[in-house]
Every structure is written in C-alpha cells, then in structure tokens.
Backbone as CSV, one residue per row, in Angstrom:
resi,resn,N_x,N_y,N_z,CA_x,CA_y,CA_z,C_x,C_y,C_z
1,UNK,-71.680,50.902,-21.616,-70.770,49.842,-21.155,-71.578,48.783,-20.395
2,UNK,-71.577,47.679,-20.655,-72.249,46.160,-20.230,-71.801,46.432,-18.690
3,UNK,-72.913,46.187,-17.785,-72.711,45.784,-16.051,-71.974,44.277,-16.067
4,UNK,-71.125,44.186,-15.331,-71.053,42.726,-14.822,-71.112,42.838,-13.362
5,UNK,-71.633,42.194,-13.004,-71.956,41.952,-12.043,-70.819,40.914,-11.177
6,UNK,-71.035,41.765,-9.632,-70.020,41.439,-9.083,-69.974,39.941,-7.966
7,UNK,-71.555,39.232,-8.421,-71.405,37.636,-7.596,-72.175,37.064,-8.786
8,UNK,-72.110,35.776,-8.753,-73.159,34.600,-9.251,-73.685,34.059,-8.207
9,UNK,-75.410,34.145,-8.713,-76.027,33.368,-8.246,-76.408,32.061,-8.950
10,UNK,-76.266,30.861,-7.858,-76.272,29.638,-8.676,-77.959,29.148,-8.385
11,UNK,-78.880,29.446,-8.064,-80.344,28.845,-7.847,-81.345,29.818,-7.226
12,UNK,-82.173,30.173,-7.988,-83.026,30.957,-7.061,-83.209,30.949,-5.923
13,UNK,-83.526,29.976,-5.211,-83.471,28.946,-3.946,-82.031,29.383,-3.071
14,UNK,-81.528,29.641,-3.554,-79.967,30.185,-2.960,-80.139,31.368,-1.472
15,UNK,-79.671,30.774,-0.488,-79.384,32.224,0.496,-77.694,32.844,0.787
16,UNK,-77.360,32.422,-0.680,-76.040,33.050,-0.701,-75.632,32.953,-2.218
17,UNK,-74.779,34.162,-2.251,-73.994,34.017,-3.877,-72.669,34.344,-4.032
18,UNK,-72.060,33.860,-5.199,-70.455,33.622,-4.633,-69.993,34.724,-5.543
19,UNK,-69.095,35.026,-4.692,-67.941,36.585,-5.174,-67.311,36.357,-6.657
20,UNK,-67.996,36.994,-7.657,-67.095,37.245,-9.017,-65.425,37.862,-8.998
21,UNK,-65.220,38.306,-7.845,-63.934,39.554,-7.582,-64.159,39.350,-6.071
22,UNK,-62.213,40.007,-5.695,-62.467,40.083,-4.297,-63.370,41.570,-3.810
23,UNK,-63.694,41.430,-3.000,-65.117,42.555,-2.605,-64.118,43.351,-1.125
24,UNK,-64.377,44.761,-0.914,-64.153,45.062,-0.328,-65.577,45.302,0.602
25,UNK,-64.943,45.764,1.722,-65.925,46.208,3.184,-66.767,47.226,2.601
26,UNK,-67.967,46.926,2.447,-69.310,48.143,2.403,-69.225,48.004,0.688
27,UNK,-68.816,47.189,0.040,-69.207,47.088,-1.286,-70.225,47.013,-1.551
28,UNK,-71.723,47.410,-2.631,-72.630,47.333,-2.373,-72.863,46.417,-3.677
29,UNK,-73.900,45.151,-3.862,-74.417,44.217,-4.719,-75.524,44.646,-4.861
30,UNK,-75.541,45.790,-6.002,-77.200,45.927,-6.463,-77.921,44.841,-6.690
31,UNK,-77.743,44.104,-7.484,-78.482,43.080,-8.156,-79.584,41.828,-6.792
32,UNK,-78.071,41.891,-5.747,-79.111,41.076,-4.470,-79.209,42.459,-3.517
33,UNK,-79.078,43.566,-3.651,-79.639,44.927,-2.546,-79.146,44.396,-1.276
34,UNK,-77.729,44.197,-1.078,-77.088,43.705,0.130,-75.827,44.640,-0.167
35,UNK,-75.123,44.674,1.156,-73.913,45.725,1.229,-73.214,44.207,1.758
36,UNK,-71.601,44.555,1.314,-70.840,43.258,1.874,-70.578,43.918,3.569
37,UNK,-70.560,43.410,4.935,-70.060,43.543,5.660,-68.760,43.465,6.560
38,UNK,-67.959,43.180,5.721,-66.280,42.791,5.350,-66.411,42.512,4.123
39,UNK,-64.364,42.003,4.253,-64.235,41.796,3.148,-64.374,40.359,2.837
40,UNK,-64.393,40.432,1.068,-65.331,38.756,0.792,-64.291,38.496,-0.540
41,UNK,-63.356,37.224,-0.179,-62.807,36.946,-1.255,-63.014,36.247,-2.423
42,UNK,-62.736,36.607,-3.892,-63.123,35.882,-5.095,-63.630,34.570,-4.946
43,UNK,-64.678,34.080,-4.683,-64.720,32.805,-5.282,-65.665,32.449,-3.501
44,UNK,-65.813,32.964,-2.716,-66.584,33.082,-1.347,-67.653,32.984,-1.224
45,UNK,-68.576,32.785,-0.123,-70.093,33.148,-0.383,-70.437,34.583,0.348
46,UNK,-71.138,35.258,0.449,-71.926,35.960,0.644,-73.585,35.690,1.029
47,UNK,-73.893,36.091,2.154,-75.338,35.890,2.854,-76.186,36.946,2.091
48,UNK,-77.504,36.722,1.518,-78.207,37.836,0.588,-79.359,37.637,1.366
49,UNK,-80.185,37.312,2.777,-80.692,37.215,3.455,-80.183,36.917,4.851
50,UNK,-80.655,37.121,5.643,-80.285,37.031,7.136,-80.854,35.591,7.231
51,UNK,-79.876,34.998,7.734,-79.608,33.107,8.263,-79.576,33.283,9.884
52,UNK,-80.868,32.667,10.373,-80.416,32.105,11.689,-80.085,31.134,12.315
53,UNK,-79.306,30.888,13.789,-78.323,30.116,13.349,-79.398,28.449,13.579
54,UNK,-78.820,27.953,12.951,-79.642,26.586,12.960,-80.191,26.140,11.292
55,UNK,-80.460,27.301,10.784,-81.152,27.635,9.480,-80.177,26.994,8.499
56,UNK,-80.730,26.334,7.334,-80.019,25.760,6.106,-79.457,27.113,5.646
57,UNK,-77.664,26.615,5.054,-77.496,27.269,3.676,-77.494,26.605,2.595
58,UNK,-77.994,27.261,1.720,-78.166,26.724,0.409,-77.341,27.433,-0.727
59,UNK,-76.703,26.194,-1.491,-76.256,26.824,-2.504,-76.539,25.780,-3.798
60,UNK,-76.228,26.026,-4.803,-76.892,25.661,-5.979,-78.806,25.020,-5.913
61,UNK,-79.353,25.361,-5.128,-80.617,25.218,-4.830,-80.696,23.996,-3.634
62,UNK,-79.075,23.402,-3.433,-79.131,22.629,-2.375,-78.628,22.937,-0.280
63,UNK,-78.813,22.339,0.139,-78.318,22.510,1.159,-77.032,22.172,1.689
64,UNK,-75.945,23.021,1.708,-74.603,22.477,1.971,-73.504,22.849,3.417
65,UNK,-74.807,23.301,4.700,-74.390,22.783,5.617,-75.609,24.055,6.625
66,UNK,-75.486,24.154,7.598,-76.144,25.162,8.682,-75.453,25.920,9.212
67,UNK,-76.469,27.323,9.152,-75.556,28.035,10.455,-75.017,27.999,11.621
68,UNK,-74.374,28.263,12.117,-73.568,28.014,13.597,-73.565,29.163,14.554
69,UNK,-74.034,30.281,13.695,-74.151,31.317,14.519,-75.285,32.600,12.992
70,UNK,-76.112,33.424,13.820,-77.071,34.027,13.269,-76.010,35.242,11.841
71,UNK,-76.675,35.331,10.901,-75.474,35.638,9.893,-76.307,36.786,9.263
72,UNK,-75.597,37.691,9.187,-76.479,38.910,8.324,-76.342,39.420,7.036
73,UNK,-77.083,39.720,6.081,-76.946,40.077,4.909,-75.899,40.650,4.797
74,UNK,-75.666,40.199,3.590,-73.627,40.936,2.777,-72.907,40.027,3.904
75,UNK,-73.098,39.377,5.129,-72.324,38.945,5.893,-71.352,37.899,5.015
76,UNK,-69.377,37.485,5.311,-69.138,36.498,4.449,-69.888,35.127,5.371
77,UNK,-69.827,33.858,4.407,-70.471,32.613,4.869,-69.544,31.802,4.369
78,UNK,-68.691,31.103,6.147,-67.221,30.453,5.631,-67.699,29.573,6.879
79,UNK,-66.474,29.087,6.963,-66.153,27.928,8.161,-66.366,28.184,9.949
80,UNK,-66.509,30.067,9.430,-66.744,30.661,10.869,-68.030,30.129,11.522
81,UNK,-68.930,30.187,10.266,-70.191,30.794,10.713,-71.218,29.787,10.060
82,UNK,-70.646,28.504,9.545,-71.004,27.320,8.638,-71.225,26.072,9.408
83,UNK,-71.661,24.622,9.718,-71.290,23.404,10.048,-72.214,22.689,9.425
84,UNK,-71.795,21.495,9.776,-72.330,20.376,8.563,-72.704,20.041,9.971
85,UNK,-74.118,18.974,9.819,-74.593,17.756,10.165,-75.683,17.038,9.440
86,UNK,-76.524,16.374,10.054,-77.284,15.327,9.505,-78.623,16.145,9.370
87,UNK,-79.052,15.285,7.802,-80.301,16.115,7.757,-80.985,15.079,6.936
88,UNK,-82.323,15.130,6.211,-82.886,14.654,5.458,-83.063,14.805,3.972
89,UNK,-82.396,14.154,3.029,-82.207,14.883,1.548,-83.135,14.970,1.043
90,UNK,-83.281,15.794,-0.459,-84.236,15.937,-1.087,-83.740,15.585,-1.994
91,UNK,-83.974,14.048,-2.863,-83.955,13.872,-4.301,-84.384,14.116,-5.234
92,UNK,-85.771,14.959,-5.149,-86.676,15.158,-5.805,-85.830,15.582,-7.405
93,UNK,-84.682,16.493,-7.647,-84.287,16.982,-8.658,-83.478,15.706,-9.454
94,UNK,-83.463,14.660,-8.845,-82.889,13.718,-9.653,-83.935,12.407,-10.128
95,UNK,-85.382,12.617,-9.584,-86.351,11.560,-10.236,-86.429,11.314,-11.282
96,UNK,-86.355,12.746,-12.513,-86.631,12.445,-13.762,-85.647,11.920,-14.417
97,UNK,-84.006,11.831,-13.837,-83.098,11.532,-14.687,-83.169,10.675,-15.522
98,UNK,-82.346,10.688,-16.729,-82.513,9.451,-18.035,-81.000,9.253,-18.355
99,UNK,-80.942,8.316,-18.429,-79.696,7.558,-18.820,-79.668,7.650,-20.513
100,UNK,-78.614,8.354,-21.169,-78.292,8.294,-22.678,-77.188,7.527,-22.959
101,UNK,-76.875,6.731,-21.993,-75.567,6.219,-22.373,-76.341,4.736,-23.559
102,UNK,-75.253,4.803,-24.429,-75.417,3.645,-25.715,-75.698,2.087,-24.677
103,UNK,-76.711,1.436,-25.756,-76.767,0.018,-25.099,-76.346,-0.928,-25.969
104,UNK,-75.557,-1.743,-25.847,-75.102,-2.751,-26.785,-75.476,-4.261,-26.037
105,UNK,-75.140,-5.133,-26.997,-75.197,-6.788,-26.495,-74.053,-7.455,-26.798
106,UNK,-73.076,-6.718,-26.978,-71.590,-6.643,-27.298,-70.776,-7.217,-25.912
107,UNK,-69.937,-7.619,-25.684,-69.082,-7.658,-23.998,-68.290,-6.474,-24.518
108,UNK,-67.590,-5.376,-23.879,-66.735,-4.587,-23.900,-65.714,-4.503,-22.783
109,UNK,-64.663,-3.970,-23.528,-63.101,-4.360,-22.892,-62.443,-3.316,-22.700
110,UNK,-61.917,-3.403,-21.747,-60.655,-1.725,-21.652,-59.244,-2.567,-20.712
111,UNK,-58.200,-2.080,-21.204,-57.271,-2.324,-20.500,-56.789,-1.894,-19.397
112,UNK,-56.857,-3.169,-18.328,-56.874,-2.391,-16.973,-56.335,-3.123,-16.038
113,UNK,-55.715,-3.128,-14.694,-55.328,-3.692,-13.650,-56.327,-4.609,-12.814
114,UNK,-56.303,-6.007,-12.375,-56.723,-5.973,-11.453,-55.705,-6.267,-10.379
115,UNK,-56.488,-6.088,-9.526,-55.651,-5.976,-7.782,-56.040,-7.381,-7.097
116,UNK,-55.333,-7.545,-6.670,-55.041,-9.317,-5.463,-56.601,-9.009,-4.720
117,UNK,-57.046,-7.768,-4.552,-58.756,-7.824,-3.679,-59.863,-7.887,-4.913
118,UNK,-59.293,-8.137,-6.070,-60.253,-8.127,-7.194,-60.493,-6.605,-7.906
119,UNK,-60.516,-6.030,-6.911,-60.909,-4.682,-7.739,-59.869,-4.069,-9.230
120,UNK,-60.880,-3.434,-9.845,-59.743,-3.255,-11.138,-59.362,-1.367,-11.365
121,UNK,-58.113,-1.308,-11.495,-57.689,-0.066,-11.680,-57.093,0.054,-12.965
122,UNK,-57.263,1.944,-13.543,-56.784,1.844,-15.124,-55.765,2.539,-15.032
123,UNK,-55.003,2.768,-13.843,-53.475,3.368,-13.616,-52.857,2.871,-12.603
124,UNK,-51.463,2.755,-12.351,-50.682,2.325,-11.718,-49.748,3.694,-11.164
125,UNK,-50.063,3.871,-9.792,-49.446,5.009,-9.397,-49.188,4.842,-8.217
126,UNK,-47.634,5.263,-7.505,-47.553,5.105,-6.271,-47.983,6.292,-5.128
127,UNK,-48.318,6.449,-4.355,-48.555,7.599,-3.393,-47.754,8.024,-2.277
128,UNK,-47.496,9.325,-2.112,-47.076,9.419,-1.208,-47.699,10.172,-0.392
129,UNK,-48.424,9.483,0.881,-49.370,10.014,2.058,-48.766,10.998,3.186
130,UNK,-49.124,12.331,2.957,-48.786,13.032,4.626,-49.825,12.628,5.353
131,UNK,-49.214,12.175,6.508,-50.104,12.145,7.827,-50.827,13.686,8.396
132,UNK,-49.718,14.958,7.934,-49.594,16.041,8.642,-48.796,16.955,7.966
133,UNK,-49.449,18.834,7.502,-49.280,19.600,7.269,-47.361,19.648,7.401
134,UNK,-47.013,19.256,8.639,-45.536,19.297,8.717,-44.568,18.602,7.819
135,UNK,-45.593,16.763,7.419,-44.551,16.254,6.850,-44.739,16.319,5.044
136,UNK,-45.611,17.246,4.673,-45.998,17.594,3.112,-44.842,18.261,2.227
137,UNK,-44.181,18.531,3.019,-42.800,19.032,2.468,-41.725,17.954,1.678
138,UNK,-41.550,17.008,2.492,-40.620,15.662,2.518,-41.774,14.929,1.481
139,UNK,-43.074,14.786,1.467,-43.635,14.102,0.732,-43.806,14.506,-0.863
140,UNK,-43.842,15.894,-0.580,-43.354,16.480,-2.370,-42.172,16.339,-2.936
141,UNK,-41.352,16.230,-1.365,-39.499,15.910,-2.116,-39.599,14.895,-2.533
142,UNK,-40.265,14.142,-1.432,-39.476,12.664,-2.314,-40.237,12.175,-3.552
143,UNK,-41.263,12.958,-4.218,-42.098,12.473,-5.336,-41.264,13.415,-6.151
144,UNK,-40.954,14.348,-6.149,-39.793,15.343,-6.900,-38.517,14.988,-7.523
145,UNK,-37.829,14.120,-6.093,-37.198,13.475,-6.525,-36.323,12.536,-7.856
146,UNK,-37.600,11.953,-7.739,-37.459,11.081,-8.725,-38.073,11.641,-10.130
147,UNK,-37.237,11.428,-10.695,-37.128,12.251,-12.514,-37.875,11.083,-13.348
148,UNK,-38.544,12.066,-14.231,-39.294,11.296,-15.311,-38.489,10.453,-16.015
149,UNK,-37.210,11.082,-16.215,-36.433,10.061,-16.947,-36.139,8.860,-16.156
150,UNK,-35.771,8.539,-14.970,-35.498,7.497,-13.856,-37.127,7.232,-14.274
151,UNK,-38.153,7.300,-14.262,-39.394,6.690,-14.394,-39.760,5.939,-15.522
152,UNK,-39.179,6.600,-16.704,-39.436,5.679,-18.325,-38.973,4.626,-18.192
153,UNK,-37.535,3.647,-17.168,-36.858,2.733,-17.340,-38.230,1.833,-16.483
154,UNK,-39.276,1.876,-15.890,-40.771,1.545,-15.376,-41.210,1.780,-16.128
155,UNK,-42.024,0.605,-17.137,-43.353,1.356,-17.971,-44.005,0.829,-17.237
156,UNK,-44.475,-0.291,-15.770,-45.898,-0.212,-15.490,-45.833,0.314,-14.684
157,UNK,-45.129,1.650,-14.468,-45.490,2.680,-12.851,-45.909,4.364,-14.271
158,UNK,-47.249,4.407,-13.721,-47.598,5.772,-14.498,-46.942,7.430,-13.622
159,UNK,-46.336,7.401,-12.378,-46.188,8.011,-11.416,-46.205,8.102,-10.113
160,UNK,-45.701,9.101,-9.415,-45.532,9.037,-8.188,-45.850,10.487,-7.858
161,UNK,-47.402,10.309,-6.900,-48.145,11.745,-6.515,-47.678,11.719,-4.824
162,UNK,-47.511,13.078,-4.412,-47.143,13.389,-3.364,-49.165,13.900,-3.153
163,UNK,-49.732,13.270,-1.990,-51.147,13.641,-1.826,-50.681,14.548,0.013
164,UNK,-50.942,15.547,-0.400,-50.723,16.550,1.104,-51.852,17.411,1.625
165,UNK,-51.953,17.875,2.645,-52.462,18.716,3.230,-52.379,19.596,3.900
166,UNK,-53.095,20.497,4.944,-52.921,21.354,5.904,-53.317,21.221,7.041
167,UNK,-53.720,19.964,7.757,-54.272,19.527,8.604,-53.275,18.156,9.360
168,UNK,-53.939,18.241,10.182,-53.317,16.472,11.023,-52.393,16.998,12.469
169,UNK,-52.835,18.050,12.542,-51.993,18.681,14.232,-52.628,20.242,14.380
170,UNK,-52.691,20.222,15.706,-53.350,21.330,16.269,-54.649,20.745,15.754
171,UNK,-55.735,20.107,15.807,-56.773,19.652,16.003,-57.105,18.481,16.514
172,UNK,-58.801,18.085,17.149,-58.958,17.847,17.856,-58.609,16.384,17.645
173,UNK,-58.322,14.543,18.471,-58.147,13.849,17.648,-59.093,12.891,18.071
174,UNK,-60.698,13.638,17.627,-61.995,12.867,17.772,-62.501,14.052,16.781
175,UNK,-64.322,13.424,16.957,-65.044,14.148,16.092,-65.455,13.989,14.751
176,UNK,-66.097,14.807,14.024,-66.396,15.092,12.800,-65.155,15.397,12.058
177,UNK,-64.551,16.519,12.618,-63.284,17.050,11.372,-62.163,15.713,11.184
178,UNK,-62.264,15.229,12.282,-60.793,14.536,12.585,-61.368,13.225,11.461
179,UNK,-62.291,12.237,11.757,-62.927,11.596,10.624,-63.321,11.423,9.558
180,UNK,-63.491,13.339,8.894,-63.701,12.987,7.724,-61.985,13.580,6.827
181,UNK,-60.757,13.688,7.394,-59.679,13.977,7.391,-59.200,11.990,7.261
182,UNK,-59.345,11.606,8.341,-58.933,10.273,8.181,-59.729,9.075,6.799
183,UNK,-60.852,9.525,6.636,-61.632,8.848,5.888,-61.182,9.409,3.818
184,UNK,-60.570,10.672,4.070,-60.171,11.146,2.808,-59.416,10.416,2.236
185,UNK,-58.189,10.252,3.357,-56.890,9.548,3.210,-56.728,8.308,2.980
186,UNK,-57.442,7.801,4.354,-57.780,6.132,3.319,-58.090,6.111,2.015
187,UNK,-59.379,6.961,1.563,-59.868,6.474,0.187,-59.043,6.746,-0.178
188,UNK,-57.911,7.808,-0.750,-56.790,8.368,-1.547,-55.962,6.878,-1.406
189,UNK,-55.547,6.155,-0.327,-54.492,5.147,-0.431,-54.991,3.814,-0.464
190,UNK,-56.019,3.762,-0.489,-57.141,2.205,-1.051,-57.434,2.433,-2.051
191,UNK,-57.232,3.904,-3.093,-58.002,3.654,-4.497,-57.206,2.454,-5.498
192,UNK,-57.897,1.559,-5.851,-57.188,0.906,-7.097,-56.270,1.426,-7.656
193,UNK,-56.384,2.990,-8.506,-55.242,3.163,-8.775,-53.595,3.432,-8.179
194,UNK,-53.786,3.415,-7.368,-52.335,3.294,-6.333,-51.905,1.898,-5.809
195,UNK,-51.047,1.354,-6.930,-50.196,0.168,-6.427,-49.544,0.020,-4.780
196,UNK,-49.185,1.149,-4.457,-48.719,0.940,-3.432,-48.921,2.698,-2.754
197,UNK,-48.452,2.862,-1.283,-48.339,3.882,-0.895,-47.412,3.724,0.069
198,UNK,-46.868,5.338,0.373,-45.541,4.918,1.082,-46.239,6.809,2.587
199,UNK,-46.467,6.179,3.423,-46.774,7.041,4.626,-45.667,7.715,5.685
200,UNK,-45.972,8.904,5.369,-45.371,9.770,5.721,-45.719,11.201,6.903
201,UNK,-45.312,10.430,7.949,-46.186,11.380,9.240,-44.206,11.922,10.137
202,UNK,-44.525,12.701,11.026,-43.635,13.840,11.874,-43.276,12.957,12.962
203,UNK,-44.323,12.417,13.227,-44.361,11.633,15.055,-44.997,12.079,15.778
204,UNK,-45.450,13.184,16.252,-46.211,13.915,17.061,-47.675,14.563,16.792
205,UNK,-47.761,14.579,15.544,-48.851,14.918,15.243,-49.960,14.169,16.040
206,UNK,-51.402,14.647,15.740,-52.642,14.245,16.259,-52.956,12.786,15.601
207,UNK,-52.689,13.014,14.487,-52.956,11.604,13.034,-51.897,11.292,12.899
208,UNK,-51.787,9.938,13.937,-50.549,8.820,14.059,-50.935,8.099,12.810
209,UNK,-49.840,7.775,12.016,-49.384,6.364,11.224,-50.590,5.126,11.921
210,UNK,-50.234,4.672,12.947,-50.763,3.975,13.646,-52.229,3.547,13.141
211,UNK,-53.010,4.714,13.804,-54.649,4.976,13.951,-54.850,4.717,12.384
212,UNK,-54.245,5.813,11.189,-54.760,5.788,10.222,-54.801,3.898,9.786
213,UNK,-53.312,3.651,9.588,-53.648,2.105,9.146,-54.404,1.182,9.506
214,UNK,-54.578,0.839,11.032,-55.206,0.325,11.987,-56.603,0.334,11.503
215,UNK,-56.779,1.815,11.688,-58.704,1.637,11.572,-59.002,1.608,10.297
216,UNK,-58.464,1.673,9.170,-58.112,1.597,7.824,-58.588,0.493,6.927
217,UNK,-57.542,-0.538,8.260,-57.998,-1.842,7.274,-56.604,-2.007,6.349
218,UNK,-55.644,-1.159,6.453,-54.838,-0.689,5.267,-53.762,-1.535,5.382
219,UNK,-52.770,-2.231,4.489,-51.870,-3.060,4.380,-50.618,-2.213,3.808
C-alpha cells in the first residue's frame, strides 16, 4: 500500500510544512523526524526545526514573517507564535524571469469601463462594506436581498457583493493589525470594479465609518 504522507513540504529551504490532514497531539512525521506537539489542523504549518524567536519563517523557500516567541519542532506555527515586520527581500528567484506573452504592433481593445478618475474597470459591481464583524450579517442581507431576477431589469450592474469580516472591534485602534485591516478595505472599495459602495458599520466599533473614509480619500 503507497505511504502518503501526512504534510507537504513546499521548498527545501522551508522551516515548516503544512498539514495534509488534521494531526493529532504526538502524531509522529517520519518523513521530517518531528513529533507534532499539539494538535495541528489540515492545511497549518508545523515547525520541522526549532525557530528562535526573532528567527525567519520560511515557507515556499520564502520568508513569511518571524518568530515572536522560541518554537519547537512538531510545534504548530500560527498567529501565536508568528509576526510580520520589515526586512530586506531577496529577488534573486525572479532575475531570470522571461516574459512569453505574444508581441504585436496591432492596438488592442477589450470592453471596459472607465471611471470619472480615469481608471478603467471590466465589471460593474456594487459593494457592500462591513466596517465590523457585528455588522457582516446586515451586509450579506442586504446583498441577499436583492434577487437576480430584480437584477436582470440592470444590465450595467454585474452584482452586488457583501465584502465582510471578523475583525473591526475588540482590537487595538492603532498599529500594524489595525492598518493593514483599514488598507484592505479601502482597496476592496476604490477597486475600479465597484461602481459604487454602500458602508456598513454598528457605531461602536474600533473602525468608525469616519476614519475609514477620511483617511481613505474615499467619496
């Protein structure tokens, strides 16, 4: 009977590999000679060397954030024990790239929107923005709402996406997390393709209506 093996490793270079299956406590990964030290769910990383804290993790042969605290083999490697900051990249794996895309002396055309700021979009979709985990509820209703059939009598509206989350209260309202939370959202409601957006916050939350538009730039 064929082994499968119970993680992928994505790069030699790797000090972690991600869970094929959920893994129970003291599961053992022949293949990296590590025991899991809890449990490690499908699709997770796993430490296959001891990380100290400060030390890069790497995954697909890249670096995708540092330890925060010293991490031990089979240990899981999540948000506990993970943080991002600033570092120095290595492009080196993208020097040789080659472009195969076709070259013509042709002008080429696609049918598409432009927007009053110039930019051009190839869908027309309205959004509906939670500010906050609380108000994602009301923001799926009211995109629910409205029936495909009420939508065909619009042929230039392609839809109406409810964009939600789990965040925007009970955290801090500075920082790293809080910024790159606010910076998502903008891009989601400045992309070209969204004619319009319609914002949808509780009142109390950390991520006021306010702040987001304000520092936004957003109309």
């Amino acid at each position: 009977m064929p082994y499968n093996p119970l993680t992928i490793r994505l790069h030699s270079a790797d000090n972690v590999v991600v869970a094929r299956i959920d893994l129970s406590s003291g599961a053992v990964i022949p293949e990296e000679e590590v025991t899991c030290l809890g449990s490690i769910a499908f699709g997770h990383k796993i430490a296959t060397s001891f990380i100290r804290a400060g030390d890069s993790v790497k995954k697909y042969g890249q670096i995708i954030g540092f330890a925060s605290l010293d991490i031990q083999p089979g240990e899981h490697v999540h948000t506990h024990n993970l943080s991002v900051k600033e570092f120095t990249r290595d492009y080196a794996m993208g020097e040789k790239a080659t472009s195969d895309a076709a070259t013509t002396t042709e002008p080429e055309f696609f049918n598409g929107i432009i927007r009053p700021d110039g930019r051009i979009a190839t869908r027309n979709y309205i959004g509906i923005v939670s500010t906050v985990n609380c108000s994602a509820s009301v923001s799926r209703y009211i995109a629910d709402s409205i029936s495909r059939d009420e939508l065909a009598e619009f042929s230039n509206i392609d839809g109406i996406v409810p964009l939600c989350h789990g965040m925007g209260c009970g955290m801090a309202g500075s920082g790293e997390g809080f910024e790159y939370l606010c910076d998502t959202l903008r891009g989601y409601a400045k992309h070209p393709n969204f004619a319009g957006v319609l914002i949808i916050g509780l009142g109390c939350e950390v991520l006021q209506i306010e702040s987001l538009v304000q520092a936004g730039d957003m109309k």
